[in-house]
Every structure is written in structure tokens, then in C-alpha cells.
N, C-alpha and C positions, 0 to 999 in steps of 0.2 A: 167545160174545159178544165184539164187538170193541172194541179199547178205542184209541181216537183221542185223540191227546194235541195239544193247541192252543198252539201258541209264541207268546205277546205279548211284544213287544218296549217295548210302548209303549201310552198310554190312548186312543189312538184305537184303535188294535185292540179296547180291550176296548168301546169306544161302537160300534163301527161291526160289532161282530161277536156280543160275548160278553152285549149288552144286546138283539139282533137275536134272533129266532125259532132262530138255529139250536140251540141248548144244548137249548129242549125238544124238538127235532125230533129230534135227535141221540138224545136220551135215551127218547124216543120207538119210537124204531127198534130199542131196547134195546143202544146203545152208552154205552158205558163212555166218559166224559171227565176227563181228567185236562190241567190246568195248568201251563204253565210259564212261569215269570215271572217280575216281582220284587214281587207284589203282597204288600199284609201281608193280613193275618188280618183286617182292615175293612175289605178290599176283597172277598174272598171272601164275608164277610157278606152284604154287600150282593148279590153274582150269588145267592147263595143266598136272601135273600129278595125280591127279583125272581122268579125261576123258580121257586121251591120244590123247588130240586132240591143237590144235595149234589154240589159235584165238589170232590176234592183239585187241588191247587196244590203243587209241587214249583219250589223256586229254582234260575233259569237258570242253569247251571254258569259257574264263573268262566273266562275262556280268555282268553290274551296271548297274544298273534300275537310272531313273531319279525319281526325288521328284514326278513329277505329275504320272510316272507309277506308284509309291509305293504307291501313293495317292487313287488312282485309284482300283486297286487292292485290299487295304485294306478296302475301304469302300464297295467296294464288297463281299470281307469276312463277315464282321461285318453285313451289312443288309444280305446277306443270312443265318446268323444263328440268328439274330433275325424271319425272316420269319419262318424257320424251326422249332424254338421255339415255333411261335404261333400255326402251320400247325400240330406239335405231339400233343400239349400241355405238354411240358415239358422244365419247367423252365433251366431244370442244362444244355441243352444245351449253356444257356449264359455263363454257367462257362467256355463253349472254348475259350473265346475270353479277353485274359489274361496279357494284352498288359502291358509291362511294362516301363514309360517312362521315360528316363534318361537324365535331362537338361531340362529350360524352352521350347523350341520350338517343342521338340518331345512330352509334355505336350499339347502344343497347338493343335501339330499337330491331336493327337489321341482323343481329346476333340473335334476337329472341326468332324473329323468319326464317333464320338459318337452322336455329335447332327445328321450331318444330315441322318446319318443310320434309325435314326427313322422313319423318310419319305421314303426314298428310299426301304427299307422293304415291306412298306406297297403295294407293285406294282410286281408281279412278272416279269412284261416288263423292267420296270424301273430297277431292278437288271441284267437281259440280257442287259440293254444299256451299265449298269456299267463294265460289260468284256467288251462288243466289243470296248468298249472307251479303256480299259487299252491294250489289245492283240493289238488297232490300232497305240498302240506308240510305242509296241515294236522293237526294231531297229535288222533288222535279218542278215545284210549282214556279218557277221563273221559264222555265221551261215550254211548260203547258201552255201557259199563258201567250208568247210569242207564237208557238207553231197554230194556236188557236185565232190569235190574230192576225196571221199571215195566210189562213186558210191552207195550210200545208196538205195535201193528199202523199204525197210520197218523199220520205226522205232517203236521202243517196249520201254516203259521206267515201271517201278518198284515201282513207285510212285508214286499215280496223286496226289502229295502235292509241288513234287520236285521244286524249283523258277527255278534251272539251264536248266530244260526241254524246261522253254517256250518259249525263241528265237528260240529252237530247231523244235518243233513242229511249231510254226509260219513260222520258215524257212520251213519244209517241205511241209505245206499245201501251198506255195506258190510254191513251184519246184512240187506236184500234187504226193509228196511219203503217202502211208498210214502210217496211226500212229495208235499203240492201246497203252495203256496205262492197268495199273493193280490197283484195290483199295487194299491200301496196308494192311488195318488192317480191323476188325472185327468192329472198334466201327468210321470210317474214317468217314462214309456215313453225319451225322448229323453236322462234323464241320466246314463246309462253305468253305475248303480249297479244291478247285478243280481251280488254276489258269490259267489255259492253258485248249484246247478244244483238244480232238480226235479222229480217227473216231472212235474209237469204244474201248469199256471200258470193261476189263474181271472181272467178278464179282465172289464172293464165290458162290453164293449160289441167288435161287428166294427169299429168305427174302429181300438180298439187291437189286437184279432189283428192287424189290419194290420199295424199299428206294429211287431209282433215282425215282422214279413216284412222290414221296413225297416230295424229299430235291430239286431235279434236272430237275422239269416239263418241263423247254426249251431242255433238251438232248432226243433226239429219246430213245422211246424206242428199237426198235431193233439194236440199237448200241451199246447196255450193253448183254455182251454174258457173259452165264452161265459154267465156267469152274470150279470151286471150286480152292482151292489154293494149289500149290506145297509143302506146309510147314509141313504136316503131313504123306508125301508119305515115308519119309527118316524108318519112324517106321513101314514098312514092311519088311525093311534089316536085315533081323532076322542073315545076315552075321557078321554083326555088333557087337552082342549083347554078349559081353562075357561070361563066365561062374560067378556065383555067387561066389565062393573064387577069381576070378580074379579080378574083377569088386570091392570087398570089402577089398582087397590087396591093389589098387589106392588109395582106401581113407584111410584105418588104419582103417579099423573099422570090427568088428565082424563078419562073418556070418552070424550066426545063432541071431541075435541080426533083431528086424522088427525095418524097414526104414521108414521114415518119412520123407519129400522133405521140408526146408524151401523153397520155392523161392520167392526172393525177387524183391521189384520194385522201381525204380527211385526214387531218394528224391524228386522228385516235385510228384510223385503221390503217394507214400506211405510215408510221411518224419519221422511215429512215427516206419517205420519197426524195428527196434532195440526193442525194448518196446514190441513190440508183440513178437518176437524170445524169447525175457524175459519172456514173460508168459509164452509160451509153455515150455519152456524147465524147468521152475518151476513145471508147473505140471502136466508132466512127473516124474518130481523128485520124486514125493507128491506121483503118483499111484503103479511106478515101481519100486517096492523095490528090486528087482530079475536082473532091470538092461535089459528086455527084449527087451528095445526100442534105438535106438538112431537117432540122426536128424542131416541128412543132408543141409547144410546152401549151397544154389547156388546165390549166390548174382547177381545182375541186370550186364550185362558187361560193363556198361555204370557209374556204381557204385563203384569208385575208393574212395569214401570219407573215406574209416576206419573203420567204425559207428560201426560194427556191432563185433568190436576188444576187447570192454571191455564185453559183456556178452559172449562170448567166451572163452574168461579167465576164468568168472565166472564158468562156468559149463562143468571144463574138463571131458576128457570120455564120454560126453552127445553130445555132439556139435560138428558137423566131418567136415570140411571145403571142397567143391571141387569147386577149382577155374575156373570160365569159359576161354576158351582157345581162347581168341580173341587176334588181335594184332592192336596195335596204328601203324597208318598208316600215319594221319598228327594230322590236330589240334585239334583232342578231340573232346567229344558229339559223336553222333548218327553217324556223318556223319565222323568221323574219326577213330574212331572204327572198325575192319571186323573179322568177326568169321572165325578159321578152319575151314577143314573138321574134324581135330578130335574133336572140340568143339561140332559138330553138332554129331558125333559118340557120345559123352561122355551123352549127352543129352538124344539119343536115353536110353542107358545104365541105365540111373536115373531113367528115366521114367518105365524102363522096372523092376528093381531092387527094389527101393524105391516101401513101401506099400500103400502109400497115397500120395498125395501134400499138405501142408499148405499155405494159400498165400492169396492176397488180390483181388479174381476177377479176374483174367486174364485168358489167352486160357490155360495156362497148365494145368489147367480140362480138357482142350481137349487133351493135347498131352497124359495125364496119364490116360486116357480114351482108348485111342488105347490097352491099356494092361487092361483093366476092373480095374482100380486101380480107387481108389475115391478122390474127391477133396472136401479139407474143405475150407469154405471162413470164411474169419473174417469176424463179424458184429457185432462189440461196438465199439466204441472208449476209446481209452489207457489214451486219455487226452482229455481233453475239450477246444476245442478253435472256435475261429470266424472263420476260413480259413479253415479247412477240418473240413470230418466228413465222417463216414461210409456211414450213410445215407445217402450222397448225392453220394457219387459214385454207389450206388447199384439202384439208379434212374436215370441212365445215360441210354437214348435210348435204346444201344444195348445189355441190361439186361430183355428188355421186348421182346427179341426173346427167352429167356425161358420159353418152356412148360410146365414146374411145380415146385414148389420150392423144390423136394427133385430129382433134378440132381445135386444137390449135398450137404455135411452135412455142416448146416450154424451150426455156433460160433458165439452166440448171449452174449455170457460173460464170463467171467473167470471163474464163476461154471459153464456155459457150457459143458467152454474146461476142466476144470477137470472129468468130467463127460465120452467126448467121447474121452477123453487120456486113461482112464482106462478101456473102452470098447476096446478100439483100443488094447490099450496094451495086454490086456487078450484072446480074441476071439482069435481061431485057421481060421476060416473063412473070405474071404474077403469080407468088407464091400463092400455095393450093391447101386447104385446109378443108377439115369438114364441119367446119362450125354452122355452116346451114344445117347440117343433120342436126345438132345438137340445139340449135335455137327452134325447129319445129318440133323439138320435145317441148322444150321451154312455154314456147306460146302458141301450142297445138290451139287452141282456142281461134286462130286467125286463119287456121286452112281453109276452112270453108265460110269465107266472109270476114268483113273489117268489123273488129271487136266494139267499134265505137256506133256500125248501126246492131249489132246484138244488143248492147246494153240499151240501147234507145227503146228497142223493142220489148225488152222485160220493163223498163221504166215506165212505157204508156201503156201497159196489158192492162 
């Protein structure tokens, strides 16, 4: 019996994987699963009564990088996304590289990265030197030692960004365990962060093998295997999906009244969201005099700031709050955050319920696409400043895997959206979008079979 040990770094790993078909498949196949994380003992509850299956959980080993690994590492970052920059021709990939330095010496530090990345760039060997130098400093003997005493055969991690992986994987490729790893988002490929090596890398879809052809020419090609991503499988559980008075009982809101999905995004990538919720729900006000519409506001779960508290006031009746059902687990951000399973239910339910999404560019076109519902993307900006702009998120890489621009309805202005709010509002029929074409680029990995029994199957080979 083999026993495959799963690295979360973080609660989207555990939504997008550990809440996914694989665990029974896995367990299924008569492997052993074991955790590694920072979950507490209510998190494990919960996978276990989800599945009804028992896997321990072992805490992530603690690991400080020294100055010269960090060194190392980030100058590797920073010259592979200028190389990548040159290699697309697309500038906004420099926007990934966002370092922000607090105190003289980490000034120094990221100024000294800055110059010599400009050289080191220019050499795709010269940046393979820059891992093998950083992964050769890695210290793995805390490492070793766990995956030795846990009888690890295969390790799987949910993140190729994760830093806590790397001893991890360095430790295994030295005791001779396989490792795959997962690209964890849609727009991942282009931002230089791949710190650790493994054998083999599960991809959405052939747009992104590409992308390793492009961003990642030292990784084999046939170590990036095409499984598409467990994160859209959940919206075939049509078990799930309540009834329409059920479902509009949870929020306080109408029936018979069409749905419209705010979702919202991080204040570092959307910071003006408030200001656009303002628009919209103005003019809505402006079209629907009848009251036919009202919006759904699902804020970022990582979005605890408030923000979004005084235009909600503003426009009772209009504005129906559902809060995502995630729980603080330790220290905040990303990695301390971890969704339900009823969050991930509740999600399904929006998707399937709400007549459209409103939002800045992100995959829920794709999830509200599973139900043929359409997604409107903003495109102006609310406010004029030197540090964002529509424009530049909408020329970010992984926006030039769209096959045509009406997969989905752009908001190119506030008469725009007055415009297709009062279309929206009035038509009995659902708007028609090609965002399915565009999401089977996305996650070609899933045309032939659910990505969660593909990965099973490379997991117990």
C-alpha cells in the first residue's frame, strides 16, 4: 500500500483539491493519505466528515531560509520574469515583481536584485544556474527525517509558489520519492515564482504546457501533464443546488427579483471595488424602476477590511450581502484563511441562482459559465491614478488566452453599464456569451474526464 502525503500550503488547496473527489479516489485505490499543513483538528473534522474517511495531518515543518537562500531565490524570480517579459512581449508582466522594502538594508537588498537581474535575464542558463545555486543551500535534514518517518512514497503539493514545499521536495528528491506539484491559478505560469523543482507539474489545460515551453524552457516537457483543475467539478453536484425560494430565504432577498453576483477582489488587485459596487447599484437604481433586479455583494474571503459597508447602507433593498463561509485558522492572508465545505456549496448555489457576475476579470466567468450565466468585466477606471488601471490588468498574459472579446459583456463606462443594466433588467432571456469556448481553453484538461480522477491516476502509477 502506498502512502501519498498532500502539502497545503494554503485553503484554497484544501477547496480546490482536498473538498474535490480526489481523497476518495485516492483512498479508493487503497492509498494511504496523510497531511501536511497548518490545519487544526476543525479542519480535519470537517475533510473527515465530508468523505468519511480518516487521514492524519502532520504540521508543516518550521524552515528559515538564510540571507544568501533568499538571495538567491529572489534574484531568480525577478530575472525570470523579466526574461518572460521579453519572451511574450508583455510589459505588465513586470508588474509581478512588487517587492516592497521596509528599512534601509532590505532597500539595499532588492536594489542589488534589481541591478543584477538585468544580466542574469538575459541567459536562460544563467537563470537555471540561479535555482540550482539556491535549492543547493537548501538545508533538508528536518525534512528527511519526517517524510522518512511518515513512510512518504509520493509527494503531491497544491502550490508550485509554496516557499514551505522546498526543503520538502529537496528532502524527497534526495530519499528518490516522486513529487508532482499543481499550477495553482490560471494567470500563475508568467510570474517567475516556481521555487522548488518536481518531477512532474499538473497543468489546467495545453494553453499552459505551452506556457512552460515559454516561461519554463529548462523543465521537460513531458513532466507537465495535462489534467485540467478540480475547482469546477463541485458545479456538477446538482445535489447541492437548493431550490430558488430556498436559496433567496439565506440572503433576504426576493424571488422573483433577477440576480446579479458583485464578486469582489482583494484590495491589492481591485482597491477602487467599492466605487464600482457604487456604480452599479446607481444604475440599476436609474433603469429599474419596478425593483426587478437586485445584487448580490460576495466579497473576497481574504477581505475582511469593511469597505464595502458605507455603499451598502447607501442602497438598502438593492444590496443583499452573502458572506463567504471561511474560518481564521491562524495568522491571516491567504495562508490563514480556509473555506467550508458549505462555502464551497454556498458558491455553487450563486453561481447557479444569480443571473450574471459583475467583477473585475477573474475565473468566476468561468464558474458562472458552468450554468450558461454571463460575465460582465469592468473596463474604465473609477479613478485616475499612477498605480492601477483597468488597462493594465486586461494586458496581463493570461487574458490573451481569450478567443474573442465577446466571451464575455465588457463595461467600458458608466453609460455602458447604464445601458447593459437596463437590458439586463428588462429582457426575459438569458444573455448569450462565449465564455464556455473560452473556459475549454482554460481547462482543456477536463474534456475528456474529471481532473480529479486523472490526477488520482498519475498519483498511484
Amino acid at each position: 500500500m502506498s502512502r501519498v502525503a498532500i502539502l497545503l500550503p494554503d485553503g484554497t488547496g484544501l477547496k480546490n483539491y482536498i473538498y474535490s473527489d480526489l481523497i476518495p479516489n485516492l483512498y479508493q485505490r487503497g492509498t494511504e493519505i496523510v497531511l501536511i499543513s497548518s490545519f487544526s483538528d476543525n479542519i480535519v473534522k470537517e475533510i473527515k466528515s465530508l468523505h468519511g474517511i480518516n487521514v492524519q495531518n502532520i504540521k508543516i515543518p518550521p524552515y528559515k531560509e538564510s540571507i544568501i537562500e533568499c538571495f538567491y531565490r529572489e534574484l531568480e524570480a525577478y530575472s525570470r520574469i523579466r526574461r518572460n517579459a521579453r519572451v511574450a512581449d508583455n510589459p505588465t508582466i513586470l508588474d509581478f515583481w512588487n517587492k516592497r522594502a521596509n528599512g534601509f538594508l532590505q532597500r539595499i537588498f532588492y536594489k542589488l536584485i534589481s541591478i543584477l537581474s538585468r544580466f542574469c535575464s538575459m541567459n536562460e542558463n544563467g537563470i537555471k544556474l540561479l535555482s540550482s545555486k539556491h535549492l543547493s543551500l537548501v538545508k533538508t535534514e528536518v525534512a528527511e527525517s519526517l517524510l522518512r518517518k511518515y513512510q512518504i512514497d509520493i509527494l503531491f503539493c497544491t502550490h508550485q509558489r509554496a516557499y514551505s514545499a522546498i526543503p520538502l521536495f529537496e528532502a524527497a528528491k534526495k530519499l528518490g520519492i516522486k513529487t508532482y506539484t499543481v499550477i495553482y491559478s490560471w494567470d500563475n505560469m508568467p510570474k517567475g515564482r516556481l521555487p522548488f523543482r518536481s518531477d512532474y507539474y499538473f497543468a489546467w489545460s495545453e494553453w499552459m504546457k505551452d506556457e512552460f515551453k515559454k516561461f519554463y524552457p529548462d523543465i521537460q516537457n513531458e513532466k507537465v501533464l495535462v489534467t485540467g483543475t478540480p475547482q469546477f467539478e463541485f458545479y456538477n453536484k446538482r445535489e447541492w443546488i437548493l431550490s430558488r425560494e430556498d436559496f433567496c430565504k439565506q440572503i433576504g432577498v426576493n424571488p422573483e427579483r433577477k440576480l446579479i453576483c458583485y464578486s469582489g477582489d482583494d484590495t491589492l488587485t481591485s482597491p477602487f471595488d467599492p466605487l464600482y459596487l457604487d456604480d452599479l447599484a446607481e444604475c440599476i437604481q436609474e433603469v429599474d424602476n419596478n425593483k426587478n433586479v437586485a445584487v448580490i455583494l460576495r466579497r473576497c474571503p481574504v477581505d475582511t477590511s469593511g469597505r464595502f459597508a458605507p455603499i451598502i447602507d447607501k442602497y438598502p433593498g438593492l444590496i443583499y450581502v452573502s458572506e463567504p463561509l471561511w474560518t481564521k485558522d491562524n495568522d491571516g492572508g491567504w495562508s490563514g484563511l480556509y473555506p467550508t465545505i458549505d462555502d464551497v456549496k454556498l458558491l455553487c448555489n450563486i453561481a447557479y441562482h444569480c443571473d450574471a457576475v459583475y467583477n473585475l476579470g477573474s475565473t468566476m466567468a468561468f464558474d458562472f459559465s458552468m450554468f450558461n450565466h454571463p460575465a460582465y468585466f469592468i473596463n474604465y477606471d473609477v479613478q485616475k491614478t499612477s498605480f492601477w488601471s483597468t488597462k493594465t490588468i486586461y494586458n496581463y498574459q493570461h487574458f490573451r488566452s481569450m478567443p474573442s472579446k465577446d466571451c464575455v459583456m465588457w463595461v467600458n463606462s458608466k453609460e455602458d453599464l447604464i445601458k447593459l443594466m437596463d437590458v439586463f433588467a428588462h429582457t426575459e432571456q438569458s444573455i448569450q456569451t462565449k465564455a464556455k469556448e473560452w473556459f475549454n481553453i482554460i481547462n482543456s484538461g477536463a474534456s475528456e474526464g474529471k481532473p480529479s480522477d486523472k490526477i488520482t491516476i498519475y498519483l498511484t502509477q
